[in-house]
C-alpha positions as CSV (number, residue, x, y, z in Angstrom):
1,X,0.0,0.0,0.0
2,X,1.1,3.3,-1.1
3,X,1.2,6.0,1.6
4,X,0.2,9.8,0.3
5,X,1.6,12.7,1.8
6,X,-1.1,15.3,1.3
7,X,-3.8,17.1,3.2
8,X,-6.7,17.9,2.3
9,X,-5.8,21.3,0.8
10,X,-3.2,19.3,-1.6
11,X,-6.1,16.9,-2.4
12,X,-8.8,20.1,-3.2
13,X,-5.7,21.4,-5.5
14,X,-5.4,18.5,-7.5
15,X,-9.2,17.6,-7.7
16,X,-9.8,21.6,-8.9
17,X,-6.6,21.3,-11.7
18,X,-8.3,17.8,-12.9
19,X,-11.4,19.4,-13.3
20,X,-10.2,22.1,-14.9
21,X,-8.1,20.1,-17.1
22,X,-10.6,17.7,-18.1
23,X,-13.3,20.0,-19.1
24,X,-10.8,22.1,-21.2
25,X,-11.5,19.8,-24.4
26,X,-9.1,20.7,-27.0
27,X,-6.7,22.6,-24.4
28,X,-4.9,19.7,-23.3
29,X,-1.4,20.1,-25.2
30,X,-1.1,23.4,-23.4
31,X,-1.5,22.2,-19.7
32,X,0.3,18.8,-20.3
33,X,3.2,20.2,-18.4
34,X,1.7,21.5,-15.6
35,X,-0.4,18.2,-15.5
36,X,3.1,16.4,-15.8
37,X,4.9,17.9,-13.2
38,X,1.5,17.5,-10.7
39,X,1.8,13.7,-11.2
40,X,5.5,14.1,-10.8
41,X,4.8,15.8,-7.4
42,X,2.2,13.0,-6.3
């Protein structure tokens, strides 16, 4: 089992950027680095 570092202000960060991120249709190329280096962080 993996254990996860981050609150639950870390967690509300990430869900927001997803969000954002999924819903930005054909936006993607331009936050694949900022989506990178969130997984990288994780």
């Amino acid at each position: 089992m993996v254990q996860t570092c981050m609150n639950d202000a870390d967690r509300k960060r990430v869900e927001d950027f997803l969000t954002k991120w999924l819903g930005s249709e054909g936006n993607e190329r331009a936050n694949y680095q900022t989506f990178f280096a969130i997984c990288v962080w994780l």
